[in-house]
N, C-alpha and C positions, 0 to 999 in steps of 0.2 A: 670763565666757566665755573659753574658749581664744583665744592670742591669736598668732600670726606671730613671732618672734625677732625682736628688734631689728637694723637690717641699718648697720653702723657704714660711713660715708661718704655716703648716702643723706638724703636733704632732704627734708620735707614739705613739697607744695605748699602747702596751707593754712596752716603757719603757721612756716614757710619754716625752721624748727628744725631737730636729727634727729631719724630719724623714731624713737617709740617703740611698741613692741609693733604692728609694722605691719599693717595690712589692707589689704586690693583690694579693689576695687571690682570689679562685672562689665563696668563702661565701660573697667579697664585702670585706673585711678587709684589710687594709692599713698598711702594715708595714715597718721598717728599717730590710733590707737584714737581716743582724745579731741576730735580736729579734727572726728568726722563728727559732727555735728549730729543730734538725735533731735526731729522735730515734736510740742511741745505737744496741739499739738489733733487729731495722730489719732488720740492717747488707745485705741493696740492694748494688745493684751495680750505680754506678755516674750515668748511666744514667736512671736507674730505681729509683733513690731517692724520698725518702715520706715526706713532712717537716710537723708539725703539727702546727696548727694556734693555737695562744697561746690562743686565746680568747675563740674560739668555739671547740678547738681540730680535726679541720675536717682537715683529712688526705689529702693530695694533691702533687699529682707527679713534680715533680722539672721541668719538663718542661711546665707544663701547670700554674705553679705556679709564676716561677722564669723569665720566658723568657719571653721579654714585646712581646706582640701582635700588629703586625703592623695596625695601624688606617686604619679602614676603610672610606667608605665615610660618611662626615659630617653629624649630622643630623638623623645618620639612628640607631648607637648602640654606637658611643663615642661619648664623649663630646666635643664638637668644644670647649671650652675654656679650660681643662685640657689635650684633649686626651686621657683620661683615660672611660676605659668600662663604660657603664649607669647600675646600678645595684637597681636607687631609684626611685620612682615620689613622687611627694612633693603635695599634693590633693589640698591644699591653692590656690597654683599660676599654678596645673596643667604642671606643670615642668617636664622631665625628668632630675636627677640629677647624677653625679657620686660620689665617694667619696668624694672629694674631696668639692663638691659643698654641699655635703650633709654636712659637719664640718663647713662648711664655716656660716659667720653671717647671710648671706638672709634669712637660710630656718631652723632656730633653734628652733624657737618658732613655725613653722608649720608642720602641720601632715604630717608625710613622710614616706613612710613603701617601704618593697621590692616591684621590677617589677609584679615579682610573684602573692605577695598578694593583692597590687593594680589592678590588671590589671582582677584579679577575678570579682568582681562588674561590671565590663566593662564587660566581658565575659558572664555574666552571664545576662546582658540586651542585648548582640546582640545573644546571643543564644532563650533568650525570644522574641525577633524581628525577627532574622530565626524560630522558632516556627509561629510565627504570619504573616511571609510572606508568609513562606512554606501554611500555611492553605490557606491564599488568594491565592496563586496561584496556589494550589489545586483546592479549591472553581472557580478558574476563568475558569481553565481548565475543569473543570467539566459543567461550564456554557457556555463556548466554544463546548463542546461536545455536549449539548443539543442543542447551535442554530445552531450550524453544520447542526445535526440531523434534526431539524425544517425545512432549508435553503435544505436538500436531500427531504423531503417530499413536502416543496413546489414545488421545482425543480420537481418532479414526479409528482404533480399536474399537472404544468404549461405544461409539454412536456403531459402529457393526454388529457388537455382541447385543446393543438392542435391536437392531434387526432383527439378528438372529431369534432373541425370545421370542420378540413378536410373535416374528415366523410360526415358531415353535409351539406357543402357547395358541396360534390360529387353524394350526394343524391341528392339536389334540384337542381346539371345540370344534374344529368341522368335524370331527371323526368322532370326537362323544355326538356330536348333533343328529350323524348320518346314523352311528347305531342306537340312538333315542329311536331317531323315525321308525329303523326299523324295526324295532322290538314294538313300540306302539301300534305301527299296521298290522304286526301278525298278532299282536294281543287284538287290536281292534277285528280282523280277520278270523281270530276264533268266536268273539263274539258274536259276529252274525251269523256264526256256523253255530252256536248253540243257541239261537234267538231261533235261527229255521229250524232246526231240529226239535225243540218245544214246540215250535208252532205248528210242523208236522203231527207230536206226539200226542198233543192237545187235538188236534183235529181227528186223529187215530181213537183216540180215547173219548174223543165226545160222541164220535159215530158209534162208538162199541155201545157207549151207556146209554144213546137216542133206542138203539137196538132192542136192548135187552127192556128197556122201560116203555117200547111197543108191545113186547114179550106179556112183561108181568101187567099190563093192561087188559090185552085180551085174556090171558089166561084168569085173571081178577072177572072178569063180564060172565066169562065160562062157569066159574065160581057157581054164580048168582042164576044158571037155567035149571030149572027143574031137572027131575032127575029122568025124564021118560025121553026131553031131546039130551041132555048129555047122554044120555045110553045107546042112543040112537048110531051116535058115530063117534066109539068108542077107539075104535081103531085110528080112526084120522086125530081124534084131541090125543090119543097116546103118542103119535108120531110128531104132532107137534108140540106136545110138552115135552120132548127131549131134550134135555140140557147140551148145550154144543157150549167145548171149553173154548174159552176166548185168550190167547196168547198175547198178555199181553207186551208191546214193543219196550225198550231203555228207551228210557229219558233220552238220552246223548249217546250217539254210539262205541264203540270199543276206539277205533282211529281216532277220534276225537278228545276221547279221552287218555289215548296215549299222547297226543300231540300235547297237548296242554299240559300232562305231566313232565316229557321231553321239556316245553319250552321254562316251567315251574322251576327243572332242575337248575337251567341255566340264567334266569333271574334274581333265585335266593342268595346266593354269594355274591350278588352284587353290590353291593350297599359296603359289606366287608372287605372285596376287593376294590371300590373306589376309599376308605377309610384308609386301609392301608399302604393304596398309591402317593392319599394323600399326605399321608405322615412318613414315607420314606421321599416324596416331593422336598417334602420342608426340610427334613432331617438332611437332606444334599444342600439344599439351598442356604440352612443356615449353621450348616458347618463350618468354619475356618478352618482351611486349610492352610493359613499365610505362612508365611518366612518366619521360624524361629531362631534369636541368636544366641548366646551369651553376652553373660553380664560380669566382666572384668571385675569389676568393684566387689563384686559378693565371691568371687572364688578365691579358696583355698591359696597358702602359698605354697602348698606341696600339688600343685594343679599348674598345668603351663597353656595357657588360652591363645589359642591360634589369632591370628591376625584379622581376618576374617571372622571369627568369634564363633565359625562354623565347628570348630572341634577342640577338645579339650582332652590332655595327656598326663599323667601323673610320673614327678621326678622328687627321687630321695634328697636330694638338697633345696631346702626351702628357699624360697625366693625372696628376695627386700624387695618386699613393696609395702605402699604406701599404707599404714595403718585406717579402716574406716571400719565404722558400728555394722556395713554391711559386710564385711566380707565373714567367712565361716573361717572359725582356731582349731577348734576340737573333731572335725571331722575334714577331708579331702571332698568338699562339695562346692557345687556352683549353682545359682538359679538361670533362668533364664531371660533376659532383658524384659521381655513383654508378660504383664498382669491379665489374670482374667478374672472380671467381675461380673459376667454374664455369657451367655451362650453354648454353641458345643464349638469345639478346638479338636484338632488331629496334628498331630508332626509323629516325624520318624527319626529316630538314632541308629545307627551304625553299631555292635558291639564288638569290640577286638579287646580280647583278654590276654596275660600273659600267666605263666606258670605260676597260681597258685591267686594270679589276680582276682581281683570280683572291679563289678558296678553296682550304680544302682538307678534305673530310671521311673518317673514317674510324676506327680507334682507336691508343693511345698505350700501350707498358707506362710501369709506376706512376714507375719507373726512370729514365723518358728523362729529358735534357739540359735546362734549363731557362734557365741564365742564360748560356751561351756561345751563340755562333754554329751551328745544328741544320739538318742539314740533314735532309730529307725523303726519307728511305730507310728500309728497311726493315730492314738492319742497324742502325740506329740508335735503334731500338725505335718505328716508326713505320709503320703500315701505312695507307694512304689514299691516297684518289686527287686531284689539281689540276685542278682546271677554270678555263677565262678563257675570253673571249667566241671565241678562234680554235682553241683543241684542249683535251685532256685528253689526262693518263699520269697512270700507276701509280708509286708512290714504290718501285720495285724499283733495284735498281742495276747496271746502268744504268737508267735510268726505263724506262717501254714507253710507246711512241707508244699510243692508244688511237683509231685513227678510229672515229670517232662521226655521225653522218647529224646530229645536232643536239648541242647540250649539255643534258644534261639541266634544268629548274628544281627536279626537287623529287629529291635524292637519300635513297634508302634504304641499311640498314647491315644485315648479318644476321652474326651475332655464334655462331662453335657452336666452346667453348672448348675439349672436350674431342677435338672433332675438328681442331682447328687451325688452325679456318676461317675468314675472314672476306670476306663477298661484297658487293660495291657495287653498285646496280643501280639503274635508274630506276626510280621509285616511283611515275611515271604507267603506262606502260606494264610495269614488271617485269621489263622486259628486263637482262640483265646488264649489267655495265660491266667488273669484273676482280675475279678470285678470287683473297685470299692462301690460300696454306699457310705454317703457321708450328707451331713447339712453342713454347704460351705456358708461362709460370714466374711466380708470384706475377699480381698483378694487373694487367688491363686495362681503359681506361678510354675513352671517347669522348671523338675528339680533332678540334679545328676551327679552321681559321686562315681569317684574312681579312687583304686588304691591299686597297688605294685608297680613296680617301673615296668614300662613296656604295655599296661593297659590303657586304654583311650578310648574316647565314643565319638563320634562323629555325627554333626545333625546333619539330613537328607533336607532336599527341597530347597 
């Protein structure tokens, strides 16, 4: 039988020699062809042969024992420098070794045990990691399926609220269409009532003047008779040259021109009252009223930003956090996470003041002052109003006294960029507080200060 190359510096276990025409065993043992012993009595046939490994006694078939196994690729299960099977790792240097490298001086003094037994620990951390991935992506998939789910109900919302419009906007053109009609049939309706009433008043009056211009004919003929038959029947031409007054009828009569004035009065606002449906239409439609939060990174460290980012509370020990170009030094303020470079914006805050506290809400360009000394003007890129338990003013410059019957608790913001505008108002009542004008440039942002312990603002919505 074919037989292994002699491997010069390499020792037979069995018969502690060097080895000659080496074989492996499948337990990893190294031996001279000759040292493996062949059992008498189990009397197989050559190519069934069993040779017992003198070390460990494990039985093994003469082909699988005896016959080298052609190398396969480098790297993968022999050893690129013996050729011979990888049966060890060596944990020290994280090696795969073979026999040979395993006898060898590198790896004598380090831990080296079977594939087998090493490769357990390994096994047994990526099976603890499939454990722990399998969960996450359990867990992700379960969390996919919820916003799946979320992402169908919104979707069913979304395709209902166009319903809804539809609806809505099919309603209010049946209903302008129905009161088109009818306003044009009683306009068209008075028209023929002042078309027959001309045409009566005209035939009234063409009769009066065929009349009278019989009149001035004959009495013209009368004229022209001498004067022995006009004297003649002096009394009859008197009685009939008597003037009879002719009364004459209105154009249109009194009813009809009260109905036309009636209908006149109810027409002229019109045009005004659709102008104005249609501009408080738009003014709903393109208001934002969305979710506004805070913006951690720009608040204050005498400022403590809730979890949620819904409320913000001011504490006399400054806080470590982390230095950024946004956050505010010289003032207890915060912006608010979302920019506005276009449209109108609404949100509400909460005021809860404490003895002697103030706030201040309103909004900020992207621009203002952050780590100096800001003051709360409007020139300064600051538009909002200050409230504390004794007054409120407008950050104009000079400020504006604002008397107020109370302070408000809960202020409102209405935000219309294009117009300039921005209105503070109480958001119980609705009532104003003070309107900027301003020409905004690049972005504006919702802006909130608080100072004394125990005050905080809270965002609604």
């Amino acid at each position: 039988m074919p037989s292994t190359p002699s491997h010069e510096g390499a020792s037979c276990p069995a018969c502690k020699g060097s080895l000659e025409h080496a074989v492996t065993a499948t337990c990893g043992h190294t031996f001279c062809r000759l040292c493996l012993a062949l059992p008498s009595q189990m009397g197989a046939q050559p190519s069934g042969r069993v040779l017992l490994c003198p070390l460990c006694k494990e039985k093994e078939r003469a082909e699988t024992v005896m016959v080298p196994v052609p190398l396969g690729p480098l790297g993968e299960t022999y050893c690129e420098e013996h050729g011979e099977k990888i049966y060890f790792f060596c944990e020290n240097d994280a090696e795969l070794l073979c026999v040979f490298c395993r006898e060898g001086p590198s790896h004598q003094a380090h831990s080296v045990g079977f594939l087998d037994e090493a490769i357990q620990p390994y096994r047994d951390r990526l099976r603890s990691r499939l454990e722990a991935l399998s969960v996450e992506r359990d867990e992700i998939e379960d969390k996919k399926s919820r916003e799946d789910q979320k992402l169908h109900v919104l979707l069913t919302q979304i395709e209902s609220k166009k319903q809804q419009v539809e609806a809505a906007f099919e309603r209010l053109q049946q209903e302008l269409g129905e009161q088109q009609c009818l306003l044009l049939a009683r306009l068209r309706e008075l028209e023929r009532q002042i078309w027959k009433e001309r045409d009566e008043y005209i035939s009234t009056v063409s009769e009066e003047v065929a009349r009278l211009g019989a009149q001035v004919k004959e009495l013209e003929e009368k004229c022209q008779q001498p004067a022995s038959e006009l004297l003649q029947d002096v009394r009859v031409n008197q009685s009939r040259g008597e003037m009879k007054t002719f009364v004459s009828p209105e154009a249109i009569s009194p009813d009809l021109v009260k109905e036309i004035r009636d209908l006149h009065r109810k027409i002229l606002p019109l045009p005004e009252m659709m102008r104005t449906f249609s501009e408080n239409l738009v003014h709903h439609l393109e208001t934002d009223s969305g979710v506004v939060t805070l913006d951690p990174q720009t608040a204050s460290r005498s400022l403590v930003v809730s979890e949620d980012r819904k409320s913000v509370r001011y504490t006399r020990q400054k806080q470590n956090l982390r230095d950024s170009p946004l956050r505010f030094e010289g003032l207890p303020a915060v912006l608010g996470s979302r920019g506005f470079s276009f449209g109108r914006h609404r949100w509400q805050v909460e005021v809860q003041l404490s003895d002697g506290g103030g706030c201040t809400v309103g909004v900020a360009r992207e621009e203002v002052r952050r780590k100096a000394e800001l003051g709360l003007r409007a020139e300064e890129g600051i538009w909002a109003v200050i409230l504390s338990h004794q007054q409120c003013w407008a950050s104009t410059s000079p400020g504006t006294d604002l008397p107020l019957s109370e302070i408000p608790r809960s202020v409102g913001v209405a935000l219309d960029y294009e117009a300039g505008r921005v209105t503070l108002l109480n958001a119980e009542t609705q009532a104003p507080i003070f309107t900027f004008t301003a020409s905004f440039s690049g972005k504006v942002f919702p802006f909130f200060a608080v100072w004394k312990k125990g005050s905080c603002l809270t965002l609604k919505g």
